[in-house]
N, C-alpha and C positions, 0 to 999 in steps of 0.2 A: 504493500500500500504506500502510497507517493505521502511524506512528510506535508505537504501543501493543506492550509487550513483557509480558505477563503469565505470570508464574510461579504454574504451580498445584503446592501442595506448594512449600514454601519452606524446606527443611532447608540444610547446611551449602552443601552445594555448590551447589546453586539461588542462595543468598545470597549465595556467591564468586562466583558469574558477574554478579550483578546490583551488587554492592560494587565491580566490575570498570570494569562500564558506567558506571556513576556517575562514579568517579575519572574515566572517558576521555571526560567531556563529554557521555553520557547524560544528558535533562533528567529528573529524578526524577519530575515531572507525569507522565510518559508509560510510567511502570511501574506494574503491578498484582500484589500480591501475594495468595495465597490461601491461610489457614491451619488449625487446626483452634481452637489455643486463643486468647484473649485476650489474655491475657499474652504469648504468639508475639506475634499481631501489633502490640503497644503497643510491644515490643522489638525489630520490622524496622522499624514508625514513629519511634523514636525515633532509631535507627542509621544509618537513611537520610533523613534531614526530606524532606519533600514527594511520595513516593510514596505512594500507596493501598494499605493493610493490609486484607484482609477476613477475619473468623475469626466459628466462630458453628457452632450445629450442622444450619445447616442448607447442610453443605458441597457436597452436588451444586449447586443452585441460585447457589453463590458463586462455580463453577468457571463453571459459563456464563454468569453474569454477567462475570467479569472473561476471557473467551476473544470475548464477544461485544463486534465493534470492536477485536480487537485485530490487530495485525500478524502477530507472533509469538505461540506461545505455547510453552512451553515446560513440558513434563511432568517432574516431580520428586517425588513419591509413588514408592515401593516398588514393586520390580518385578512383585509380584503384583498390587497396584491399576491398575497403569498402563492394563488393557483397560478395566478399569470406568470410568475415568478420561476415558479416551478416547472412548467408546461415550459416557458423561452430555454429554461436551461436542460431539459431531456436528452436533445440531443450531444450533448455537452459532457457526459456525466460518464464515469466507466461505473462499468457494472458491480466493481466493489467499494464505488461510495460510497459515503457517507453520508446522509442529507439529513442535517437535523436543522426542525423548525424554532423558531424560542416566539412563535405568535400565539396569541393566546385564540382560542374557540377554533382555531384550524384543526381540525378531524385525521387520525392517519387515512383514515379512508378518502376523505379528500385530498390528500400529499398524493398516496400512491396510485389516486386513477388518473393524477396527467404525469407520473413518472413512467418511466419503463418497466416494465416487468419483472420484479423481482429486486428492485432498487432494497438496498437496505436504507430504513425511513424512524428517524426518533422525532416524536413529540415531546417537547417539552416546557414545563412551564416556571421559568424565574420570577425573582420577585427584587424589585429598586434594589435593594440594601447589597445588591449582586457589585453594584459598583464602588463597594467598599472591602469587596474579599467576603461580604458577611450574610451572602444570601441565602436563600433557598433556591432549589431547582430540582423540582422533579423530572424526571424520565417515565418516557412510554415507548418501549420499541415496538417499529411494525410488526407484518408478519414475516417479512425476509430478512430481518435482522439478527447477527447470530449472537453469539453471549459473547463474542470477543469483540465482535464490531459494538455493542454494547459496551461493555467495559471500556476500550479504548473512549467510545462519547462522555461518556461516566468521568475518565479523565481529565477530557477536555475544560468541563461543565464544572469542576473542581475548582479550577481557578476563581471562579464567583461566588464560594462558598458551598453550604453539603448539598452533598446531594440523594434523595431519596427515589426507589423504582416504585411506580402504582399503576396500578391497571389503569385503561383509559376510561373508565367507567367510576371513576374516581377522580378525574382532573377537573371535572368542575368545582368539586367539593375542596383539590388543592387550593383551586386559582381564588374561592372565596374566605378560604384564610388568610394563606399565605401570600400569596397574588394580589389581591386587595390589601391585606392586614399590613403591611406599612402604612395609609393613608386612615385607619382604624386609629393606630401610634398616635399618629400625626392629631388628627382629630381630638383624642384624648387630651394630647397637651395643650392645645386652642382650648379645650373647654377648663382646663385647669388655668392658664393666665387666666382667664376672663374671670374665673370665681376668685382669683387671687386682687384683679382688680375692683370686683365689688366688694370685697372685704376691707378695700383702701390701700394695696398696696401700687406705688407706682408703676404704671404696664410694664414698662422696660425690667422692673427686675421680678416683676408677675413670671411676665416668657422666660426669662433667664432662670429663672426658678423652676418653669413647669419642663421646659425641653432640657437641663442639665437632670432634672429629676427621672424623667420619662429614659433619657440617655441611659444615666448610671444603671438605671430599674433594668435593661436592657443587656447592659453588659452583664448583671450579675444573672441573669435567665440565659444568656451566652455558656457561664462555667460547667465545665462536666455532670452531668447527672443533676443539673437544677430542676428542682418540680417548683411551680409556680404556686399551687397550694400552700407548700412546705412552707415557702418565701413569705407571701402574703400573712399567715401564720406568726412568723416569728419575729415580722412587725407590729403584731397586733394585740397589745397587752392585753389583756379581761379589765374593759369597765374603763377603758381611754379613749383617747381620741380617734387614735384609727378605728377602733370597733365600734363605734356609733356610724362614721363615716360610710364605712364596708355595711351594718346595719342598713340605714339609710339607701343604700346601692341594691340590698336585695328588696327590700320592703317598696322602691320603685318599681321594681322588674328589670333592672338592669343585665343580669343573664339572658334572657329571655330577650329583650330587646336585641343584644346582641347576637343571639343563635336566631332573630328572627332576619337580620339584615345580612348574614351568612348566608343566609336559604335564599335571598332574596339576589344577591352575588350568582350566586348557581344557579340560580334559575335562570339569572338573566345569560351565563356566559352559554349557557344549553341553546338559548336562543341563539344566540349570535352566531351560534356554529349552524342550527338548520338554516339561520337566514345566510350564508355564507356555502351552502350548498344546494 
């Protein structure tokens, strides 16, 4: 299998997986990236030296130029683009590539009916914090994918944080934790400055307070064998402040809000995938 990893569509998260490989002793020769504007790719040249940038308007012909010899390729365009995407580059492809998707609500069974027959084909689905080393990213391989070409993706996908395998019949359920659940974080701490400024504290150190807290909270659910329970737990004295708070939280239905806006995530990415086929 040819070392070459080309990234068509090279947006944030294509870019954290490849920022990834680099750091981990990827030779930068051996990546291709594939853009729309100039300034894109002068700005993935300058950020990565020594990898190949292609941008220009004549982007079908750049996608199979840089899928053609390659090992991997790796689709990163918008989940509506990805069949056309897929379908320009067929003829392009040898038969033991690689093609993994990172677009969300695209189906393997929509990958593999404008590839070739027998293409090995991974779904999978990351989540922002990939751009930190610190994401998630599940795997779903096709049906022609074998446990090596597997693992070698597994690899790949490593560079943006863990990686876990789930049936595809489980990736919407990923994409409405973890897939969503950054902007869940984010949300939380918006709502915590705002009650820190009704209480009177100045906004400026509300947010510095709510996103260092939300942060730190973060790193330690990062450490080895953290249960979130546990944690929450051994903040919360009997008959203090946290436990009226955490009260208060159940006695709203704040569980339940939140596993209803989960479902509500999945259902919608379920859609997206029949409207997208």
């Amino acid at each position: 299998m040819s070392n070459r990893i080309a990234f068509l569509g090279c947006g944030s998260m294509n870019e954290a997986i490849m920022g990834g490989l680099i750091d981990g002793g990827v030779d930068p020769a051996d990546i291709v990236a594939t853009v729309r504007r100039a300034d894109r790719a002068a700005g993935l040249a300058e950020r990565h030296h020594g990898i190949t940038a292609i941008a220009g308007e004549e982007e079908p012909e750049n996608n199979k130029q840089a899928a053609t010899g390659s090992g991997v390729v790796i689709l990163g365009v918008k989940p509506a683009g990805i069949a056309d995407l897929a379908r320009e580059i067929s003829g392009s492809l040898s038969p033991d590539t690689i093609v993994i998707s990172v677009a969300a609500a695209v189906s393997l069974a929509q990958l593999e009916a404008v590839l070739p027959a027998g293409q090995p084909v991974i779904r999978t689905m990351p989540n922002t914090p990939a751009k930190l080393g610190r994401g998630m990213v599940s795997v779903t391989p096709g049906s022609s994918c074998s446990a090596g070409q597997l693992q070698h993706a597994k690899d790949i996908l490593a560079a943006a944080g863990t990686v876990v395998e789930v049936p595809e019949e489980q990736v919407d359920a990923v994409s409405a934790i973890s897939g969503s659940g950054p902007a869940y974080a984010f949300y939380l701490a918006e709502a915590m400055a705002a009650a820190g400024v009704e209480l009177g504290l100045d906004p400026e150190l509300s947010l510095l307070l709510a996103r260092g807290t939300v942060a730190g909270a973060g790193f330690m659910l990062a450490e080895p064998g953290a249960d979130p329970a546990s944690l929450r737990k051994a903040v919360t004295s009997p008959n203090g402040t946290t436990e009226r708070a955490i009260a208060t939280f159940d006695e709203r239905g704040l569980p339940a809000i939140i596993a209803e806006g989960a479902r509500a995530a999945a259902a919608r990415s379920a859609e997206i995938t029949r409207q997208l086929g």
